[in-house]
Short mmCIF file of the C-alpha atoms (twelve columns), coordinates in Angstrom:
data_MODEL
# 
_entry.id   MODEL 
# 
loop_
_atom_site.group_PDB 
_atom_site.id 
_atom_site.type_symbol 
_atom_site.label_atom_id 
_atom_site.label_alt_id 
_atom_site.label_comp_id 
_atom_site.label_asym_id 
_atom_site.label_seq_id 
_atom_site.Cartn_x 
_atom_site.Cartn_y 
_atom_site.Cartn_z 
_atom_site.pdbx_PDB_model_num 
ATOM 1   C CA . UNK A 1   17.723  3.511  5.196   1 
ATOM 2   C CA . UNK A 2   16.574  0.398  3.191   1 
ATOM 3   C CA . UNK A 3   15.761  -1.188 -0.077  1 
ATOM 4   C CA . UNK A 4   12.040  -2.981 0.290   1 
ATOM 5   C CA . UNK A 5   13.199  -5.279 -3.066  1 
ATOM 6   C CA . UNK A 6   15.917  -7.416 -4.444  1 
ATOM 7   C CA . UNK A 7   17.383  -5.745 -7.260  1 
ATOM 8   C CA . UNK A 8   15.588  -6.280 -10.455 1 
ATOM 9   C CA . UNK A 9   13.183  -7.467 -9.026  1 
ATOM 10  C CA . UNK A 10  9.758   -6.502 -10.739 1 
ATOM 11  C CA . UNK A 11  7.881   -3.685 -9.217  1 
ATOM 12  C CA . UNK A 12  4.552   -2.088 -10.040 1 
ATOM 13  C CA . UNK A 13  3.075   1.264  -9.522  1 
ATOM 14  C CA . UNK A 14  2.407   2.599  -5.487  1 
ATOM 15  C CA . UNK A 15  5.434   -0.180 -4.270  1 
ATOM 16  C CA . UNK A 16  7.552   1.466  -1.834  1 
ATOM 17  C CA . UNK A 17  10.968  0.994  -3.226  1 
ATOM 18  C CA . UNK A 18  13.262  2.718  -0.962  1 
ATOM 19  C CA . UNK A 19  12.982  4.817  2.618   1 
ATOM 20  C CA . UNK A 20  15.629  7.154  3.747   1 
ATOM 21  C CA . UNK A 21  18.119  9.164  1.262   1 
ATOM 22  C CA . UNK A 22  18.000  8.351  -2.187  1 
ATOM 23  C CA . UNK A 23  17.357  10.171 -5.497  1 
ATOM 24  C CA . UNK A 24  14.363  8.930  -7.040  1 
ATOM 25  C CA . UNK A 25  15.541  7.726  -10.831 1 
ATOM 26  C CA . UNK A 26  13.733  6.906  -14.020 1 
ATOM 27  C CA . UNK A 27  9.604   6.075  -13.424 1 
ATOM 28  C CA . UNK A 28  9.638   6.947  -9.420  1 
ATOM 29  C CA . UNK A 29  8.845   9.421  -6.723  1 
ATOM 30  C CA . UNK A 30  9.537   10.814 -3.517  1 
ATOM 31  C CA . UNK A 31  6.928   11.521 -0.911  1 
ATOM 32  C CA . UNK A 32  7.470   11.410 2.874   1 
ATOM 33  C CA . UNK A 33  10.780  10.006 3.054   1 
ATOM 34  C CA . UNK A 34  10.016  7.084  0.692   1 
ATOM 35  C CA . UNK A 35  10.480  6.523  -3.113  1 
ATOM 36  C CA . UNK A 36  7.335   4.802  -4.850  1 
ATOM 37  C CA . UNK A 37  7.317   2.974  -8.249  1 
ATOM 38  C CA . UNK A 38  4.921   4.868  -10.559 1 
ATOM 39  C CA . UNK A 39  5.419   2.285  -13.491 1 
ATOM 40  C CA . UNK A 40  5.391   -1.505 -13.756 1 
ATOM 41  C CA . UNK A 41  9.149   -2.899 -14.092 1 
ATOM 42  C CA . UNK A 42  12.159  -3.876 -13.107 1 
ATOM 43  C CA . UNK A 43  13.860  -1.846 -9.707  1 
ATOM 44  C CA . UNK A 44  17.381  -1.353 -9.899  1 
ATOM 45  C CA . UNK A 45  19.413  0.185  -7.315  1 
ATOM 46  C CA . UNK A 46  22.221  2.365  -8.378  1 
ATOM 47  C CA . UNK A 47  24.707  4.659  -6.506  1 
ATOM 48  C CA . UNK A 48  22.363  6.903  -4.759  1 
ATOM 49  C CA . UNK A 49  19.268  6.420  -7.041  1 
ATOM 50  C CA . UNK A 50  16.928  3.783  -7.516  1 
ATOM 51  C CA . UNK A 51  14.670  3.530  -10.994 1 
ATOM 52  C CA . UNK A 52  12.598  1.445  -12.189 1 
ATOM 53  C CA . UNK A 53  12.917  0.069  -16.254 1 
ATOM 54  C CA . UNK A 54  9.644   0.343  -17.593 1 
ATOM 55  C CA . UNK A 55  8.313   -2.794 -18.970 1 
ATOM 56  C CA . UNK A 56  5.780   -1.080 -20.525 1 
ATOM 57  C CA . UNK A 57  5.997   0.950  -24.050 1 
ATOM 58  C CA . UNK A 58  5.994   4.513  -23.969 1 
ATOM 59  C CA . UNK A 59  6.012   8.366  -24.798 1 
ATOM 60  C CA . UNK A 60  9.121   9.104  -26.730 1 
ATOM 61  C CA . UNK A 61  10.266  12.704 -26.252 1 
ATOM 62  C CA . UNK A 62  10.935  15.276 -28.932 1 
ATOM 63  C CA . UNK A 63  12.133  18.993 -28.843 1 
ATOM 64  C CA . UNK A 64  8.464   20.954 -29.277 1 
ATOM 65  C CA . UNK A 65  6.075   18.712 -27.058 1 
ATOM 66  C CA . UNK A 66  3.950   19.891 -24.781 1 
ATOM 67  C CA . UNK A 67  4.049   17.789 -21.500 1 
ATOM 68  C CA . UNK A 68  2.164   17.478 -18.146 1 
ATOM 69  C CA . UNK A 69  4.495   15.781 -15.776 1 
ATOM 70  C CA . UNK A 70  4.753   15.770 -11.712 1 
ATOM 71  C CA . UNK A 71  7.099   16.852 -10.023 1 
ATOM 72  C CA . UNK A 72  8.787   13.674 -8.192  1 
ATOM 73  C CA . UNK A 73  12.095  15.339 -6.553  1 
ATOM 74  C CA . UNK A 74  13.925  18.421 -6.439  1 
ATOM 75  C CA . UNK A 75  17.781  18.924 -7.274  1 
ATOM 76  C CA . UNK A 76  20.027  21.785 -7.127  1 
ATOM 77  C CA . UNK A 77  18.559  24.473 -8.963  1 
ATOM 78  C CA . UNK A 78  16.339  22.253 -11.070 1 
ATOM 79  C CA . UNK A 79  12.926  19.948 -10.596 1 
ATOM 80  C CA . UNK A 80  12.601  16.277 -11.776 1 
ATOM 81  C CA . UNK A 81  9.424   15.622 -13.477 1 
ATOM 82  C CA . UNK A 82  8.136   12.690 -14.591 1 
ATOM 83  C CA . UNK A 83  6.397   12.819 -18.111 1 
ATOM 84  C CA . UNK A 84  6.032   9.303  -18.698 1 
ATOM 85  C CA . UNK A 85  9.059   8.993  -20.884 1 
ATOM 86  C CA . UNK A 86  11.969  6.002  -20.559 1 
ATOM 87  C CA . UNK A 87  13.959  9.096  -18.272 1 
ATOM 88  C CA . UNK A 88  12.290  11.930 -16.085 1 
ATOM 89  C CA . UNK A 89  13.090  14.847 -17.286 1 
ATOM 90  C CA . UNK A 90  14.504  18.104 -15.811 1 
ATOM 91  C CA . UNK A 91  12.976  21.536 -15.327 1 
ATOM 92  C CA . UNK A 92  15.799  24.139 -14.340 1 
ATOM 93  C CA . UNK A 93  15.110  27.547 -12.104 1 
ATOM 94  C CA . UNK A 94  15.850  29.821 -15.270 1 
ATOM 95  C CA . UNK A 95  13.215  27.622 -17.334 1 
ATOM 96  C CA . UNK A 96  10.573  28.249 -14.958 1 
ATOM 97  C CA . UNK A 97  10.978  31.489 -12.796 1 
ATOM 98  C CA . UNK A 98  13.284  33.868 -15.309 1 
ATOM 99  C CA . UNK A 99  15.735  34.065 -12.374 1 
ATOM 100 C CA . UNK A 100 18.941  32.206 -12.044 1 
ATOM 101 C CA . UNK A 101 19.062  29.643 -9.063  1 
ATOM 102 C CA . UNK A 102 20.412  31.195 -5.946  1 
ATOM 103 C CA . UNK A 103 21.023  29.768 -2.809  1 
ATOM 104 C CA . UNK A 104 18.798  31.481 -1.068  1 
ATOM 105 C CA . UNK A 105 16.482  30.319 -3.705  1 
ATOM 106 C CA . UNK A 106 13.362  28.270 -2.054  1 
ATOM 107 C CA . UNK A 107 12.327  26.085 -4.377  1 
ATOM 108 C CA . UNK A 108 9.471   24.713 -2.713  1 
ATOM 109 C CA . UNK A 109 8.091   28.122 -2.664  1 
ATOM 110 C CA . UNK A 110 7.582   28.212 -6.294  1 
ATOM 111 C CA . UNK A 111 7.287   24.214 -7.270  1 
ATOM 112 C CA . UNK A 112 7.609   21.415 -4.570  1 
ATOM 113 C CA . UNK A 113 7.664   17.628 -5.216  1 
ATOM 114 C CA . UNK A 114 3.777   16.598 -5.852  1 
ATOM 115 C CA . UNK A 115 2.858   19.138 -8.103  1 
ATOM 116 C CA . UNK A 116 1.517   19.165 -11.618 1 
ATOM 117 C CA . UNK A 117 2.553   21.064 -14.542 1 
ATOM 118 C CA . UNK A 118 2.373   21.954 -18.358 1 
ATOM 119 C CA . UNK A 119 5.045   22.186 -19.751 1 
ATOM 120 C CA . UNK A 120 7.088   22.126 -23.296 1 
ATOM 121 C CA . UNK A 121 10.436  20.470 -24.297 1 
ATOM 122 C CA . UNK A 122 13.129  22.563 -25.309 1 
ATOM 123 C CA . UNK A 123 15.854  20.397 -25.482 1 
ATOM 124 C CA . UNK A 124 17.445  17.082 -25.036 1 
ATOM 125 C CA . UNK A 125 20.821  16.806 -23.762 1 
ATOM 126 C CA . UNK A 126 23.497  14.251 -24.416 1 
ATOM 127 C CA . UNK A 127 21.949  11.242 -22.524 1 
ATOM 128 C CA . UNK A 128 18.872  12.334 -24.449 1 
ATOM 129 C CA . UNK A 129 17.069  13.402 -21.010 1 
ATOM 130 C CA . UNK A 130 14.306  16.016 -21.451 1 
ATOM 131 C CA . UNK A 131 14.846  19.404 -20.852 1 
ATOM 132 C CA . UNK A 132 11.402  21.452 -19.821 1 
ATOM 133 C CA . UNK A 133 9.717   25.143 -20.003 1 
ATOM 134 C CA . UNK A 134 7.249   26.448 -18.284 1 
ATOM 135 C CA . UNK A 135 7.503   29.988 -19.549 1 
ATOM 136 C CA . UNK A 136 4.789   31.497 -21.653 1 
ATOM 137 C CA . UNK A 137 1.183   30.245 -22.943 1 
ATOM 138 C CA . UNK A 138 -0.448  28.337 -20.708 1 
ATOM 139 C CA . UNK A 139 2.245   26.485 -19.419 1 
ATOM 140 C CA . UNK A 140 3.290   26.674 -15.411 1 
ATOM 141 C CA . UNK A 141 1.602   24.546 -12.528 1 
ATOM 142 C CA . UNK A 142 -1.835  23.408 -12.263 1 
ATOM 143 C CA . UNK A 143 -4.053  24.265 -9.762  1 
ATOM 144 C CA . UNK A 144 -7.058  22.897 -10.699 1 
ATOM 145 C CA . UNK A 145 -8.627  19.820 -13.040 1 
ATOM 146 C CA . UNK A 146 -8.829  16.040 -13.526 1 
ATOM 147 C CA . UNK A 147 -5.618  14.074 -15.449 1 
ATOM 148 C CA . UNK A 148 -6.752  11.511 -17.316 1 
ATOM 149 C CA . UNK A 149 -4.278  9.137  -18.954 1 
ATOM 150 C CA . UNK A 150 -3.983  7.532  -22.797 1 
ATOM 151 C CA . UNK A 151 -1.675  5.848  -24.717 1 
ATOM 152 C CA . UNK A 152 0.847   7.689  -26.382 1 
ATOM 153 C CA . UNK A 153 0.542   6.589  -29.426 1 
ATOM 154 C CA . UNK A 154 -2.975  7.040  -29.972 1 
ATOM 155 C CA . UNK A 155 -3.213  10.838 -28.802 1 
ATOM 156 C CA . UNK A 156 -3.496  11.969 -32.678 1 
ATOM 157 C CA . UNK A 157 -6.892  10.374 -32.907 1 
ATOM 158 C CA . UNK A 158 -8.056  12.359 -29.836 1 
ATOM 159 C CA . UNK A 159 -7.092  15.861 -31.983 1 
ATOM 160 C CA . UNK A 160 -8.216  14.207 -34.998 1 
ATOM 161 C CA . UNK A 161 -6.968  15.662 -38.678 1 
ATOM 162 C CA . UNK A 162 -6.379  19.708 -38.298 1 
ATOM 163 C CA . UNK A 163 -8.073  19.028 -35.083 1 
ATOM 164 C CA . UNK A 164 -11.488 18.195 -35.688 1 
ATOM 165 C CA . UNK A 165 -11.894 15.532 -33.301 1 
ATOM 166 C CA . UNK A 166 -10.875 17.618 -30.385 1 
ATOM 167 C CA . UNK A 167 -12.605 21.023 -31.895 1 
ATOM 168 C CA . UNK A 168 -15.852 19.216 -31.491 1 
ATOM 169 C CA . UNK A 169 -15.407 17.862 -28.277 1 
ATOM 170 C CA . UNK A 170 -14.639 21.396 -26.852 1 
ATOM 171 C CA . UNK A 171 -17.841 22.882 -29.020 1 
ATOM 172 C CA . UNK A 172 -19.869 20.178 -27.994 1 
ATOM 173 C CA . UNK A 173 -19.162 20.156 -23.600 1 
ATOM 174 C CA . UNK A 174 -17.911 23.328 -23.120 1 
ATOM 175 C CA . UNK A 175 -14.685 21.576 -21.531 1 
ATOM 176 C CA . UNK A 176 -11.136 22.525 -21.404 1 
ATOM 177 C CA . UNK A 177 -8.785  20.311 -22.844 1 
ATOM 178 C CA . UNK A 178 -4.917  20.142 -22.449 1 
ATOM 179 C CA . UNK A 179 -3.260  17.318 -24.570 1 
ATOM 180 C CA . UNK A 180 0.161   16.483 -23.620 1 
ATOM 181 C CA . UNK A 181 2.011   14.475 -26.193 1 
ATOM 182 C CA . UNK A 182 2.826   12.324 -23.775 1 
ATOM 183 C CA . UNK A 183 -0.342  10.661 -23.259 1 
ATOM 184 C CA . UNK A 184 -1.829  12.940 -20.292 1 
ATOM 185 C CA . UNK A 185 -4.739  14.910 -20.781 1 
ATOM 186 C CA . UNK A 186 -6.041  17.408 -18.213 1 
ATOM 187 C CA . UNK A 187 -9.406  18.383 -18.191 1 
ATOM 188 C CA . UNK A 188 -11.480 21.445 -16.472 1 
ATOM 189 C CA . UNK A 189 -15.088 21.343 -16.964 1 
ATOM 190 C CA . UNK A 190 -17.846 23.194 -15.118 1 
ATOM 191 C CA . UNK A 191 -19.532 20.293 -12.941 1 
ATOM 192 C CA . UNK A 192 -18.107 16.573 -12.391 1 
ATOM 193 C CA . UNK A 193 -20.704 14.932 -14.878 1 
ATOM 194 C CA . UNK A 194 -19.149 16.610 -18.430 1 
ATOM 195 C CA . UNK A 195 -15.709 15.609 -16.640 1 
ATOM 196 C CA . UNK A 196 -17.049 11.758 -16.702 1 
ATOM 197 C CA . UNK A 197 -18.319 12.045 -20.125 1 
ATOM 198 C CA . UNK A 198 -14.751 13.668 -21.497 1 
ATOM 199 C CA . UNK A 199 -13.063 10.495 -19.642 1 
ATOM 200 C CA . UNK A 200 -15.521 8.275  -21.303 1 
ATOM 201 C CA . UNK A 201 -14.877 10.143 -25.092 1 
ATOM 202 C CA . UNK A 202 -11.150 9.504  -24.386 1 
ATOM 203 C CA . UNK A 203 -11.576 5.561  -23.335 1 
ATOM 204 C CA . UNK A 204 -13.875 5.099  -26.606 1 
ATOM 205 C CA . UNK A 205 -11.243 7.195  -28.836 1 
ATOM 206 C CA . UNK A 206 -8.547  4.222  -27.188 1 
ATOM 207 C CA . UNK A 207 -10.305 1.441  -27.615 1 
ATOM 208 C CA . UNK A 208 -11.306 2.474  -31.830 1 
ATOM 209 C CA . UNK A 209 -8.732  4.101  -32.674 1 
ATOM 210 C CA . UNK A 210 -7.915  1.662  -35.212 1 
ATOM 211 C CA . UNK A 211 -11.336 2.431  -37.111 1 
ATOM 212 C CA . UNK A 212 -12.983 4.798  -39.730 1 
ATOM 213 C CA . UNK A 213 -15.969 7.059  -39.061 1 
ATOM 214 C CA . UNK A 214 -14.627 7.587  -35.351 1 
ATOM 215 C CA . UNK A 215 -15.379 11.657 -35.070 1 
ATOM 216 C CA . UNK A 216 -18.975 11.066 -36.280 1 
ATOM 217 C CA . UNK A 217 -19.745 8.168  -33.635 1 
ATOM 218 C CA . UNK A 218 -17.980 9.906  -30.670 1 
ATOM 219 C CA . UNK A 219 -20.464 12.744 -31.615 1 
ATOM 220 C CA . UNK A 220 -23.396 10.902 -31.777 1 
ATOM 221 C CA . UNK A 221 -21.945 9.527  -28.368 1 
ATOM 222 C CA . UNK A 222 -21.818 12.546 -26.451 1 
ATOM 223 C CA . UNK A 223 -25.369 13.595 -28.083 1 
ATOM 224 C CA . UNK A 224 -26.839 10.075 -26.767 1 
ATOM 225 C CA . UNK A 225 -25.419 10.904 -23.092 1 
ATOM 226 C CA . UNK A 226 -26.839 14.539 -22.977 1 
ATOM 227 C CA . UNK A 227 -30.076 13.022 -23.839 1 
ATOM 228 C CA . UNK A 228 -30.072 10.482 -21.019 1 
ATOM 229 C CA . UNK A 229 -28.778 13.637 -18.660 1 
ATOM 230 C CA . UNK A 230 -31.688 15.430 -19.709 1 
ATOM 231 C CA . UNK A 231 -34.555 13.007 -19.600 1 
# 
């Protein structure tokens, strides 16, 4: 068991952080034995955790979002996920299977550490980490899709006012769009090409989402690129 950095020293995403036991804290992950950094920052090394302190800006939660987060660990009767917040947030047995946790309970069965999921936040505790649902709608694991990722902040100008931005992009590819609040976006479409021209709408919504007239160019946008496809 060993730390691979100095403590606060600064990390970015994919570092290997720590191999052997350890919880993996605030903006990391377990796979195979080893906890990876999945933001820039600063490691720190705790009492049985490590995290990493964003140095990045980011999603703030709030009771009512709808999330997609990965699973990164798994606790006694609950999931970690993280949803690109400050904290990772917690998804408990009840909140996601309608059963109470059990011993005999195998987690992995239903949600193991890897896996991606929609899901809503129902509450914040005292330390203000995220509580999660999967229950009901379309929320639960996903199985199939591309994540694409966007600043937070700027996620309202990809639904556009009552949703017109993001009604017309459906109308206009056919795609499937889910919009976490917290700057993930998964997207099903029928063939790989409309995929690449949703992640290209979404890059050109970032980089002018400071301007007017935005809906009106990002249709003439996907019009241009279906007339290239077809010629």
């Amino acid at each position: 068991m060993s730390a691979y950095f100095e403590n606060r020293a600064i990390v970015v995403p994919g570092d290997i952080l720590y191999e052997g036991r350890i919880r993996a804290g605030n903006n990391t992950y377990r796979m195979g034995g080893r906890v990876y950094a999945t933001h820039i920052g600063l490691v720190e090394y705790g009492r049985g955790v490590v995290s990493v302190i964003a140095l990045e800006a980011g999603y703030m939660p709030m009771v009512g979002d709808i999330v997609i987060g990965y699973v990164v660990d798994i606790d006694v009767g609950q999931w970690i996920v993280d949803i690109n917040a400050p904290m990772n947030a917690i998804l408990k047995v009840p909140d996601a299977m309608e059963v109470p946790f059990t011993p005999e309970l195998v987690m992995t069965d239903f949600l193991d550490i890897g896996d991606t999921i929609v899901a809503k936040v129902v509450d914040l505790d005292r330390r203000r980490t995220p509580i999660l649902s999967i229950l009901g709608g379309e929320l639960g694991k996903v199985d199939e899709g591309l994540i694409v990722e966007m600043t937070p902040s700027k996620v309202p100008r990809l639904i556009g006012k009552k949703g017109s931005m993001v009604s017309m992009i459906l109308k206009e590819t056919g795609c499937k769009l889910v919009i976490g609040e917290n700057g993930r976006i998964l997207i099903q479409c029928a063939d790989r090409e409309d995929e690449e021209l949703i992640v290209n709408i979404i890059r050109k919504i970032e980089r002018e989402a400071h301007t007017t007239g935005l809906t009106n160019r990002v249709h003439e946008y996907i019009m241009r690129m279906r007339g290239v496809r077809n010629e």
